[in-house]
N, C-alpha and C positions, 0 to 999 in steps of 0.2 A: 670578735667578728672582724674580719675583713675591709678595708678601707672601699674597695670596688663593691662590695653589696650598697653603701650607698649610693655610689656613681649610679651604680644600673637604678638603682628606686628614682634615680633623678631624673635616668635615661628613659625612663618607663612614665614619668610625668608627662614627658615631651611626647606622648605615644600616638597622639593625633598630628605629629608635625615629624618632617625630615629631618635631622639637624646632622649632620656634616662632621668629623670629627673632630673642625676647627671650635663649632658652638657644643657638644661633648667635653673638651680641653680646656673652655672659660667655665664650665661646671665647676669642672675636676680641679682645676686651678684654686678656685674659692674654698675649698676645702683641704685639712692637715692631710699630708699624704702618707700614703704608708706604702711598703711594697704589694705589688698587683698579685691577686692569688687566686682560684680560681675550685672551685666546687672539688675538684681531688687535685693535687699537686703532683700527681704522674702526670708521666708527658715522657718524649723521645726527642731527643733535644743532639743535632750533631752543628759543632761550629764551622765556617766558610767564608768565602769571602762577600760572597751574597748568601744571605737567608731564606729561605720559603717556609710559610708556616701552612699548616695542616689541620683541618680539624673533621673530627670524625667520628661517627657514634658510635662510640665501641661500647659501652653498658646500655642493657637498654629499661632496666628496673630503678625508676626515682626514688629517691629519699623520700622520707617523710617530713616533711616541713612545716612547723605549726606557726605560724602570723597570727599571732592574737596582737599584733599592734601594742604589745605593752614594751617589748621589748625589739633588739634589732635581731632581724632576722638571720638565721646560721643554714648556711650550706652545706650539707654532708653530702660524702659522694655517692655517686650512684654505682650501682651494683650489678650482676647477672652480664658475663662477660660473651661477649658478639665475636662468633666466627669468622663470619664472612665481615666486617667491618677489620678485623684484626689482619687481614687478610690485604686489605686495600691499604692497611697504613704500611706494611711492609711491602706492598707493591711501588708507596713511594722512594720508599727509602732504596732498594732493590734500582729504580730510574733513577734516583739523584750517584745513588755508584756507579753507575753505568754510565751514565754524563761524566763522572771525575773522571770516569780510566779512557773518555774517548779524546781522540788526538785532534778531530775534528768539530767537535762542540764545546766552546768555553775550554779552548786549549789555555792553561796559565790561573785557570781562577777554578777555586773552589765550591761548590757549590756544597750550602750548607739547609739543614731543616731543624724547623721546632712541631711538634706535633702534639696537639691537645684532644683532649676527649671532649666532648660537647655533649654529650649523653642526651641527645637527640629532645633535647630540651632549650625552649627557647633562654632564660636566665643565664643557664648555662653555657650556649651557643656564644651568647652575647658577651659576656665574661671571658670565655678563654678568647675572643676576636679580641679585646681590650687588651688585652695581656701579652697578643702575638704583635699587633699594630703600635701597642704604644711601648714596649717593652717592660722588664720587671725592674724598674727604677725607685728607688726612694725619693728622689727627686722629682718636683713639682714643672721641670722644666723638661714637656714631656713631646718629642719629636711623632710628629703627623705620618701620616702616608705619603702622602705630598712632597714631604723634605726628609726624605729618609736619607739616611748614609749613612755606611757602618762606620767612618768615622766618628759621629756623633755618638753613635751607639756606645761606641770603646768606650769613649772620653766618659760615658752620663751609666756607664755600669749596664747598658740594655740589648736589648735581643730585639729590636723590632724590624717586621720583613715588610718588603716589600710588597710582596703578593701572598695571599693564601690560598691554599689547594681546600676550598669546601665553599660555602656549605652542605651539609650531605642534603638537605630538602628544601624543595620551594620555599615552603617559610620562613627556612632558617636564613635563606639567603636573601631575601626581600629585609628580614628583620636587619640583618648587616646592613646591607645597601641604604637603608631607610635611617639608620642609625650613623654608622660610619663610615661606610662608601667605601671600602675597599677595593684594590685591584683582586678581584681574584677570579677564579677559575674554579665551576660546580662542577662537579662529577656525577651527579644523582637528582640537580631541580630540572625539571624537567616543565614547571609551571608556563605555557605561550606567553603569558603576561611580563615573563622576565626578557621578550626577546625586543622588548620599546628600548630603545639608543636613547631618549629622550630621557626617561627616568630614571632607567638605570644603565650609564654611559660605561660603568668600570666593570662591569658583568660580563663572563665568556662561559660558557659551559660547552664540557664532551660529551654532555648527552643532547639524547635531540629532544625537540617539544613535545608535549603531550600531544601534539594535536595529529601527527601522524601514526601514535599509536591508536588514538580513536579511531582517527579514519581507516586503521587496520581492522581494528574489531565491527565498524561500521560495515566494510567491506564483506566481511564475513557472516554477519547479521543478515547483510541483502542477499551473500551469496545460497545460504543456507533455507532462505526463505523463513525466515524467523522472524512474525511481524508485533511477540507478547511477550517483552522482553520485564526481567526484574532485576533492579542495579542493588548495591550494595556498596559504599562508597566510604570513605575516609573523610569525618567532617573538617577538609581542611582545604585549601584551595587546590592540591591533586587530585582528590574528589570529583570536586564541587565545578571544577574547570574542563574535567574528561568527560563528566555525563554532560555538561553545555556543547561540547565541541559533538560527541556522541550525538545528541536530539539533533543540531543544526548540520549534519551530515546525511541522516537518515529523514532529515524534514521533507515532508509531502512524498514520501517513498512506503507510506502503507507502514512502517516501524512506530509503535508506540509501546513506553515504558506502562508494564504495571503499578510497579512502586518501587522507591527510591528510599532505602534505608542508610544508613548514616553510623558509623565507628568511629569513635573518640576515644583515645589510649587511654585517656584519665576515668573513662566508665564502661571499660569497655567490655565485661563481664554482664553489664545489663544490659548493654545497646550487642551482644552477641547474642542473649536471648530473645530478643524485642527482633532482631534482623530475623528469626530462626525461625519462629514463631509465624512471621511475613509470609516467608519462602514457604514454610508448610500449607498456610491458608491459599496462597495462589497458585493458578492456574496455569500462570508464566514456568516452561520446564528448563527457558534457559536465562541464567542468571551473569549479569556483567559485575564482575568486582574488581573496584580500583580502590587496594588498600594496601597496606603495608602486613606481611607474612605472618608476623606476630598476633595482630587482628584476625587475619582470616584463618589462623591456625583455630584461635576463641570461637567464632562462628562454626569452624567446622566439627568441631566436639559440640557443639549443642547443634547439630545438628544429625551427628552421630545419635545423642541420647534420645532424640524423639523422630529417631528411626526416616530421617528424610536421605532417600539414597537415589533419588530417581529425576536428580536433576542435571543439566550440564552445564557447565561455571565456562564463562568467557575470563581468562585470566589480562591483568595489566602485569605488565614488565615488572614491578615492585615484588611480587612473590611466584611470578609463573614458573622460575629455577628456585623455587626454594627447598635447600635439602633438607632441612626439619618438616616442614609439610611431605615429604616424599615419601621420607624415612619414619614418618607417625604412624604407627597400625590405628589408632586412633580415627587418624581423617582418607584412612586408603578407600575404603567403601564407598564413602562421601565424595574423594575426591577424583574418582578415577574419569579418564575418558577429558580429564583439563583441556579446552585449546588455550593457548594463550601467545602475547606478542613476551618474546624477551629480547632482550639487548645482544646485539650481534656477537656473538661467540668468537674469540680469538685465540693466538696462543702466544704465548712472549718468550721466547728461545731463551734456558739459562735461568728461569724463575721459579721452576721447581725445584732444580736443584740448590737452589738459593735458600729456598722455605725450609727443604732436608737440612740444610747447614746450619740453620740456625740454632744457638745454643745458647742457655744462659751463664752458662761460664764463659762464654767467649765478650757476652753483653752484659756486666753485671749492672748496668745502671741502667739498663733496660726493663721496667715496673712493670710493662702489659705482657715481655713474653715471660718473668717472670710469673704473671699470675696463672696465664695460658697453662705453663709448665707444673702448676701447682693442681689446675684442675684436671689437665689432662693423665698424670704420672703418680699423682696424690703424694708429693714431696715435697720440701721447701729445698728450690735448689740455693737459697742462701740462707748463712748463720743466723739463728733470733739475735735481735738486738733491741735495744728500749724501745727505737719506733714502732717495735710491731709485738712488742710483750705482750700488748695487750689485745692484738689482734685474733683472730680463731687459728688464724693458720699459722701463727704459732707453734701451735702443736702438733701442727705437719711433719712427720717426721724427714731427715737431711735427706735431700739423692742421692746416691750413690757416683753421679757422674757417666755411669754407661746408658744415661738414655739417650735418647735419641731421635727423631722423627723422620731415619731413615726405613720405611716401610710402614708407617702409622698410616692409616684411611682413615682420614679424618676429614670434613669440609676444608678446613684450615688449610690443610696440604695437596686437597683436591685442585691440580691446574688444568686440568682437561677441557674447559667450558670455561673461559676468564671473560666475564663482561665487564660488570663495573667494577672491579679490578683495572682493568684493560682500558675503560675510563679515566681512573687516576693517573694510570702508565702514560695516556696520550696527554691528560693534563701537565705533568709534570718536563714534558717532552716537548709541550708548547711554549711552557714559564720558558725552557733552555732557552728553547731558540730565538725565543723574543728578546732575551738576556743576550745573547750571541751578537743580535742582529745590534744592538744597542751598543755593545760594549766591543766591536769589532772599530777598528781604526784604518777606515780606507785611506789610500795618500791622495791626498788634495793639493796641486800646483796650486798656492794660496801665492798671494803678490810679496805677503812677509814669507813665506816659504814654511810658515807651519801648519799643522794638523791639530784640530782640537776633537778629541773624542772623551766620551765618559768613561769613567773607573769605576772599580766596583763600590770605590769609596765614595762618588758620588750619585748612585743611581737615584734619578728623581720617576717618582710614579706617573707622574705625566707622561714624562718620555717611553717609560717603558708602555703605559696604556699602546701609545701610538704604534710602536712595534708591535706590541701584541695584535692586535688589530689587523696588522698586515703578514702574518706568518703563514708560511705557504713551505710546506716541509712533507719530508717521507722519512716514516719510523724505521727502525730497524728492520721491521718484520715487512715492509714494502706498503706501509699505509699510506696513502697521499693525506693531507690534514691543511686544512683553510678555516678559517670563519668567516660566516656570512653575515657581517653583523655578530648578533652575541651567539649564533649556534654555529654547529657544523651538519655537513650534509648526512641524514639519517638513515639509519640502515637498521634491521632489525631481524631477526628470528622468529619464526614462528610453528611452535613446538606440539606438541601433545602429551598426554601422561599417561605412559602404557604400562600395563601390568608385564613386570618380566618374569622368566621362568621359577626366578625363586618367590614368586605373589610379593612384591614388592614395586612399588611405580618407579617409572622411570621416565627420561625426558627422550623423545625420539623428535628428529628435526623434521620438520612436513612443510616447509617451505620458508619463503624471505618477503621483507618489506625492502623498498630502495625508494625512499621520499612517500609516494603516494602509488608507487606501484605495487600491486600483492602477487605473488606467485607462492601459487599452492596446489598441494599434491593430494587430492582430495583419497585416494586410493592407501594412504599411508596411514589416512587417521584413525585408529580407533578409538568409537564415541562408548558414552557410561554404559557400564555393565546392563545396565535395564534396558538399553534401545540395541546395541547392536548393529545399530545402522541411523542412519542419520535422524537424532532426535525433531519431533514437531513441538512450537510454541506457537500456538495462534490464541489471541481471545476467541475467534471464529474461526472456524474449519470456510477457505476458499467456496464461496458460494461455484456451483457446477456448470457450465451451461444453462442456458434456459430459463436462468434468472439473473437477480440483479440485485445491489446491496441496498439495505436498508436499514441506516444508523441506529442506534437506539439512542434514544433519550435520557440525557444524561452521562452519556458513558462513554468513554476513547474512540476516535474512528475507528478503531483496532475492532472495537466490539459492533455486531451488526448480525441481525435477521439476511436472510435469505430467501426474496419474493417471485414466485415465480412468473416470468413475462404474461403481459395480456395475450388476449387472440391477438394474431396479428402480429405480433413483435419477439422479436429475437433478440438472443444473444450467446453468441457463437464460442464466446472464450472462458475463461474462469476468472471470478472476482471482476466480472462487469459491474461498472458503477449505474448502467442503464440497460436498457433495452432499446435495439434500431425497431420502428416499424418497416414494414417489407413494401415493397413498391404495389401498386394497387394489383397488378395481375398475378403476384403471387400471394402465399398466404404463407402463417408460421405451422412447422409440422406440430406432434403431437410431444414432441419434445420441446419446440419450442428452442430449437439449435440452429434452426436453419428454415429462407426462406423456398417452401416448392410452388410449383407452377400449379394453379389454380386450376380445379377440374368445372371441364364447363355442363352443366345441367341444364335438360331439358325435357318436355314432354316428348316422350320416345314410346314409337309402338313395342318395344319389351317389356314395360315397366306393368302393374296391374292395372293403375290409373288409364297407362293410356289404351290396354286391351277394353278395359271396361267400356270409356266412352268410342273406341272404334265398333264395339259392338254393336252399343243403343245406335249408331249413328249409321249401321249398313242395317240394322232391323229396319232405322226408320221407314231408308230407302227400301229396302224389300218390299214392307207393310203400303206404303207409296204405289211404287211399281205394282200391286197385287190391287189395290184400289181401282188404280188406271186401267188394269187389266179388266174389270168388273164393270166400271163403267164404258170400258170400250165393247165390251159386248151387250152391255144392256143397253148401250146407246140410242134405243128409239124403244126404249121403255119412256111413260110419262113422264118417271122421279128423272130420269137423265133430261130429259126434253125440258119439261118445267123449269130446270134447276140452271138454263145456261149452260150447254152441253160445251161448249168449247170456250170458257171461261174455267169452268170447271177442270177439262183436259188442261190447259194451260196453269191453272191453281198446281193440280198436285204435277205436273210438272217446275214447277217455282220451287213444291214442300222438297219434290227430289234433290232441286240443285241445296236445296236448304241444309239437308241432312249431307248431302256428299260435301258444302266447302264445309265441313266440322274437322274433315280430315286434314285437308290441310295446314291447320291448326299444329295437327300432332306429328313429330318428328323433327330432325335437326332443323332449324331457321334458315335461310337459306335467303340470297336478295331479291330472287325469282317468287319462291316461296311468299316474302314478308310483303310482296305489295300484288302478288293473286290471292291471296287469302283475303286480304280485308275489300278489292275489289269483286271477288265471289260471293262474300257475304253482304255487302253492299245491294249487287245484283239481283241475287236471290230473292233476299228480303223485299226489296222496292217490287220486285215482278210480283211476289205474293202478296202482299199489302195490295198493290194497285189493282190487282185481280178481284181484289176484297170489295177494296170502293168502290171500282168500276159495279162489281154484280150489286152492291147495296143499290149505286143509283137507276139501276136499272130497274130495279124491285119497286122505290117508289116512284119512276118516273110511269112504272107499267100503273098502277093504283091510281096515279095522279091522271092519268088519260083518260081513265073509266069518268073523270066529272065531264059535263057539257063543256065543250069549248076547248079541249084538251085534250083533242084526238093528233094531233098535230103535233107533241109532246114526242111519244116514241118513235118522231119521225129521225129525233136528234142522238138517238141515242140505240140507232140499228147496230146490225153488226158490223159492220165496217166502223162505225164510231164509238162501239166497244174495244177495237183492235186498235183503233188509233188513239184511243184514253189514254188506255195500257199503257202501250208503247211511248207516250210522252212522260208521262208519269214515271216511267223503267228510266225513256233516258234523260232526263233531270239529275239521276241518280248516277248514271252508268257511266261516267267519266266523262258526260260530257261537260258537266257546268261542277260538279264537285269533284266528283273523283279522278277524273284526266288531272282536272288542276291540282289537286292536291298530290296525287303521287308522283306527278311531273316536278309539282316542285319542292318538295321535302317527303319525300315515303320513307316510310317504314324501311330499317336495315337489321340487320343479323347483331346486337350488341350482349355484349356483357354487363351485368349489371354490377360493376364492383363498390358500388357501394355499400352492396348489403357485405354483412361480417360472413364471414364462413369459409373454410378449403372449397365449397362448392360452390361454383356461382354460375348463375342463371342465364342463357343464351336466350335470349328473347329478342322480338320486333320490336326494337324501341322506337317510340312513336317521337317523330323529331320535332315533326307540327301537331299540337295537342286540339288544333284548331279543327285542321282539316278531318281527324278522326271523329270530333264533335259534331262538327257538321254532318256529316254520314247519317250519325247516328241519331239527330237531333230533325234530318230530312224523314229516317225512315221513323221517328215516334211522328211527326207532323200530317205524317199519311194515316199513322194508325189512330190516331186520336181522332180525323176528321172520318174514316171510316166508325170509329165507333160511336161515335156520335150521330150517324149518318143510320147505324145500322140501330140504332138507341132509339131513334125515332120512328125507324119504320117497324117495331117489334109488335104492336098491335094492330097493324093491317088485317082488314078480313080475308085468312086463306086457312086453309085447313095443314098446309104444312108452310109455314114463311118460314124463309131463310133466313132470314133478318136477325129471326131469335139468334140462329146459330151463330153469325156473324158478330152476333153483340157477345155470345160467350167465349169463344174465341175472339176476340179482340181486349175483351179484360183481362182473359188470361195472360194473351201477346204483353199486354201493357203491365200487368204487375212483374211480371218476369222478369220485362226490361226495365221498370223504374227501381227490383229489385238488384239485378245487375250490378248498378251503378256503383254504390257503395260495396258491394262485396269484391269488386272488380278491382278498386283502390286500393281496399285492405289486404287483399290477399299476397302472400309475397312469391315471388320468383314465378316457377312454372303452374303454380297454384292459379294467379292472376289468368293464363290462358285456359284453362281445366272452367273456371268459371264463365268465359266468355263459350267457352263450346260446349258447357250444361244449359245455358242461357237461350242458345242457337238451337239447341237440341230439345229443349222442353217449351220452348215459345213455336218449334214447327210439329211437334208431336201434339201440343194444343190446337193449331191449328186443322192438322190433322185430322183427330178427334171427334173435336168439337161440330166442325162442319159436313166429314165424311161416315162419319161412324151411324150416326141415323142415319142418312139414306141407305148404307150399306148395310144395315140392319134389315129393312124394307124390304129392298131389294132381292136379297138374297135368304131372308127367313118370312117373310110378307109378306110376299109375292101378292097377296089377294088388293094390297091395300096400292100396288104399283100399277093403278089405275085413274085416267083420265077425270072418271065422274067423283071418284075419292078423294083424288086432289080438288077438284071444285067446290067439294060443299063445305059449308061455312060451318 
């Protein structure tokens, strides 16, 4: 075993603490040293005058490592060799040649690289950074980052650089930083948390943060109207940090997660089933995954087998160009109709035909294209020798020497789409120029007359951090390049995965990110094969108009019932969270969308109601007028003579006005209208009522004269002081002491009643003063009662026909009528309220009526024999 497996077991004690390469170095110190090795001993190693080391996942299948603690632990190397990773190490090396041959970048110095595998493992990350930082020394006197110089290096047998071009992932590169603080430059972390100056001060990355790829897919969540969304995430802090960025971008925007499932490469065959399983149970049709290619390759084969084809995948930049997911018939089904963010697509003049040139006889200490050539060609393009007897490919049989990867379609050789490629290129392009900026010797008028600038032999990491820091350059290919802090300014692609003509996906470009701005070609995308057109995810379908939401219990705002507004209240849009009530004069239609103008109701001579009582109400008067007629011709008949012949004229003249104000009553309200009606009714009444009392007190003032002593009696109660009874009695009532007052100062006006519910509402007399209406009506019972009491008492007088009787039955009738009135009057609602007041008017004068006319007019006119002087006198 390896001297550095214990370093890292020491490094990995320290795991709750930061320690600095300085407290790393008093470890390692303490311990026998050996040379530094590292889980495979390939690597791509060119020497220079300055170094850059490299590390980068090119395997991505682990060993098997068994810790049982009895023994110390053995690292074997990892296996299953990475396209696109192999891709990116030759992209650097491709930059660092392109630097040596330029006249204008680190003219005079060499620029040299060591390149390790990390096999996207953190042990292993950690291990080849020890190796690259501290170099491969047998000596315990082991040079920092800090105080690098390839002087020391020579002198102490080591390779250690300056800066490294990685980590390839957020964690690998927190674990460096948190470990040994490197200068270096990420290609692929993408974590917000790495962009703190404060924690991690030696950190620069060419990609940009995750937090504008969220806000991309954020963007497109709102834009889509997609408010039931289901994540699928990488249990690691690119995950864990996209859906946080994701929720607090989409927060109080109507966007809620269904659920949130979770890939772990170390199980990720069961957390691929367990995610698959999620997606098929829910409801959610569009699915966010932020994972790495390899994972969601596993997801989408179990998702293939239990037949889930009818979703659509929001992609992250980690697999949205991934050519193995593209080129899977596997996950085509599954995955067609992808949008996703990828990393700005570029092209580097001269790097394809770089990639064609590559050979391994030209690179024979070249291990990875080596192996590349072994999988790709099925050859060994070098002789067996004892180190690899014992290897499989071994039995490789030799190449021939004529191949070539001039015409191979391979990912490898694919440059048409360079992202993180294209990453690395700009990383590597930024190490120059900070290296330039640093190692450039401007002339200084100094007072001693020299210049001090640094060598490549003395490069310290401080110095160079500060340059890097400040590089402000344009690529060959016309890139401008700054850091703002640890990032640079973000750009991104945003793609689609369309079926091309040979049924194979492919990536079609449908718009750009530039920071936080999105531009998108909504017309270019095609969505999964099952919609056709723009997929729906809601927990709930947008409530319609005319209602409003209501949450359920227990479950995401996302989720929600659909109540329809009360009477009265509206709402006009989709996904109201309420409903407006409508201003009092209007009311909500039948939808329940909008408020209309309230229709006004009234008793109207069209309706049946008010045909019905106009009828009873012109019989009455007919029946009236046809009475009057009867007694105006029998008028010196005894029954008319006896009975108060012009009392009588004057009664059913009263019952006429009685039945005619009914009318007024009915039809539209009117100002004129609402204060003759209730002084008509007023009128009527009190003339008929006083007609009543008047003839009672005549009846027993005439009885009362017949005693001794009380002849002088009917002297008070002639006909002139019948006509003047009347008439004081009538005007008590007739506006001069009530009803002037009252209609003068608060009458009756034409209102609406909106407080009752309904589109229809009631045009009526609202009474302003509740007083003055009482009073009317409280003058005409005070007549009727002292008449009936009046007529109550004279009902037993000796005559052969007293009126009195008649008087007392009509006057009970008059009074239950109206003490029935009262309450029905209250309860009734809208134009009902009037209909009862003119039943009221109309059955208390047809009693009247009746009660008082109907015998004599019986007599009279079928009688005849009994409408006689000596008939009326006997007892």
């Amino acid at each position: 075993m390896s001297q550095l497996s214990r370093i890292f077991t020491l490094i990995v004690g320290f795991g709750g603490r930061e320690l600095g390469l300085g407290g790393v170095l008093q470890v390692v110190q303490a311990l026998t040293c050996s040379q530094w090795s590292t889980p495979t001993e390939q690597g791509l190693f060119q020497d220079g005058h300055v170094v850059v080391g490299g590390l980068f996942n090119l395997h991505y299948t682990p060993p098997d490592t068994a810790n049982n603690f009895t023994q110390q632990s053995h690292y074997k190397a990892c296996t299953g060799l990475e396209n696109l990773p192999l891709q990116y190490i030759y992209a650097m090396v491709f930059a660092v040649e392109e630097i040596n041959h330029s006249a204008a970048l680190l003219p005079g110095v060499k620029l040299g690289y060591h390149i390790r595998d990390s096999c996207a493992l953190h042990p292993w990350t950690t291990q080849a950074a020890l190796a690259l930082v501290a170099g491969d020394s047998a000596s315990c006197e082991l040079a920092t980052p800090a105080d690098y110089s390839a002087e020391t290096s020579e002198e102490k047998g080591a390779a250690s650089v300056p800066l490294i071009i990685g980590g390839a992932s957020s964690n690998a590169a927190k674990i460096l930083l948190g470990t040994l603080s490197p200068l270096s430059i990420s290609y692929t972390a993408s974590c917000p948390c790495l962009s703190d100056r404060h924690r991690y001060p030696t950190f620069f990355r060419t990609m940009a943060s995750d937090i504008y790829q969220a806000q991309a897919l954020a963007q497109l969540v709102l834009r889509f109207n997609w408010t039931w969304i289901g994540a699928v995430v990488a249990n690691n802090d690119y995950g864990h940090v996209a859906v946080k960025v994701f929720q607090e971008q989409t927060q109080g925007k109507g966007v809620c997660l269904a659920f949130v499932e979770t890939l772990q490469r170390e199980t990720i065959v069961a957390d691929a089933v367990r995610a698959a399983r999620t997606i098929q149970a829910s409801t959610a049709r569009v699915i966010l995954v932020f994972s790495w290619y390899t994972d969601v390759g596993h997801l989408f084969r179990q998702l293939q087998k239990i037949n889930v084809t009818d979703r659509q995948f929001l992609a992250s930049e980690a697999w949205s160009t991934s050519e193995v997911l593209l080129k899977d018939p596997d996950t085509s089904t599954v995955a067609s109709g992808v949008v996703g963010v990828a990393i700005a697509s570029q092209h580097i003049p001269g790097f394809d035909r770089f990639l064609r040139g590559l050979n391994p006889s030209l690179r024979p200490s070249d291990k990875f294209l080596q192996e590349f050539w072994e999988e790709e060609f099925g050859c060994s393009p070098s002789p067996p020798s004892s180190e690899t007897s014992g290897d499989l490919n071994a039995s490789l049989p030799p190449c021939s020497g004529a191949e070539s990867l001039e015409g191979v379609q391979h990912p490898f050789t694919d440059t048409s789409h360079l992202r993180v490629t294209y990453n690395v290129y700009l990383a590597v392009y930024a190490a120059a120029n900070a290296l330039h900026s640093l190692l450039s010797c401007p002339i200084h008028n100094s007072p001693s007359g020299t210049s001090h600038c640094t060598s490549p032999k003395g490069i310290k990491t401080t110095e160079l951090l500060q340059h890097l820091s400040k590089v402000n350059f344009t690529t060959p290919q016309g890139k401008h390049l700054y850091f703002r802090g640890a990032d640079i300014p973000a750009m991104y692609d945003l793609i689609n995965w369309q079926s091309g003509t040979d049924g194979t996906l492919q990536l079609v470009l449908i718009g750009a990110v530039a920071g936080f701005d999105l531009q998108l070609n909504e017309s270019e995308i095609e969505w999964s094969a099952k919609y056709n057109q723009v997929p729906v995810s809601v927990c709930s379908e947008s409530c319609p108009p005319g209602t409003r939401k209501a949450n359920r219990k227990g479950e995401p705002l996302c989720c929600f019932d659909c109540i329809p507004c009360a009477d009265g209240e509206i709402s006009n849009t989709s996904g109201s969270l309420q409903c407006d009530r409508c201003p009092p004069e209007f009311w909500s239609n039948d939808g329940r969308t909008a408020c209309v103008p309230r229709q006004l109701d009234f008793l109207s001579f069209n309706e049946t109601l008010g045909v019905a009582l106009t009828a009873v109400a012109v019989s009455g008067a007919v029946v009236t007028t046809a009475v009057f007629v009867v007694f105006l011709h029998y008028r010196h008949t005894p029954m008319v003579r006896a009975n108060n012949s012009e009392l009588s004229f004057l009664l059913l003249l009263s019952l006429k006005l009685c039945f005619l104000c009914s009318l007024v009553f009915i039809g539209r309200p009117s100002v004129w209208s609402c204060r003759f009606q209730q002084a008509a009714f007023g009128i009527s009444f009190v003339l008929c009522v006083s007609c009543l009392q008047v003839k009672t007190i005549v009846v027993l003032a005439a009885f009362r004269s017949a005693r001794p002593g009380a002849g002088a009696l009917m002297k008070w109660f002639g006909p002139s002081q019948q006509r003047g009874s009347v008439c004081i009695f009538t005007c008590v009532q007739a506006r001069v002491i009530i009803c002037i007052v009252w209609l003068s100062l608060s009458p009756p006006v034409p209102q609406a009643d909106l407080d009752v519910p309904g589109l229809q509402v009631t045009l009526e007399c609202a009474m302003a003063s509740v007083v003055g209406f009482s009073l009317v009506l409280g003058y005409i019972g005070l007549l009727a009662c002292t008449c009936l009491l009046l007529a109550f008492l004279a009902r037993k007088l000796p005559d052969n026909f007293n009126e009195a009787k008649l008087i007392t039955f009509s006057m009970l009738i008059f009074c239950a009528v109206w003490v029935a009135f009262v309450p029905a009057y209250i309860s009734s609602p809208g134009k009902y309220s009037v209909a009862v007041e003119i039943f009221a008017i109309l059955a208390s004068s047809y009693g009247l009526l009746f009660c008082i006319f109907a015998p004599k007019c019986f007599i009279i006119l079928l009688r005849p024999e009994k409408n006689t002087k000596k008939h009326l006198m006997m007892r």
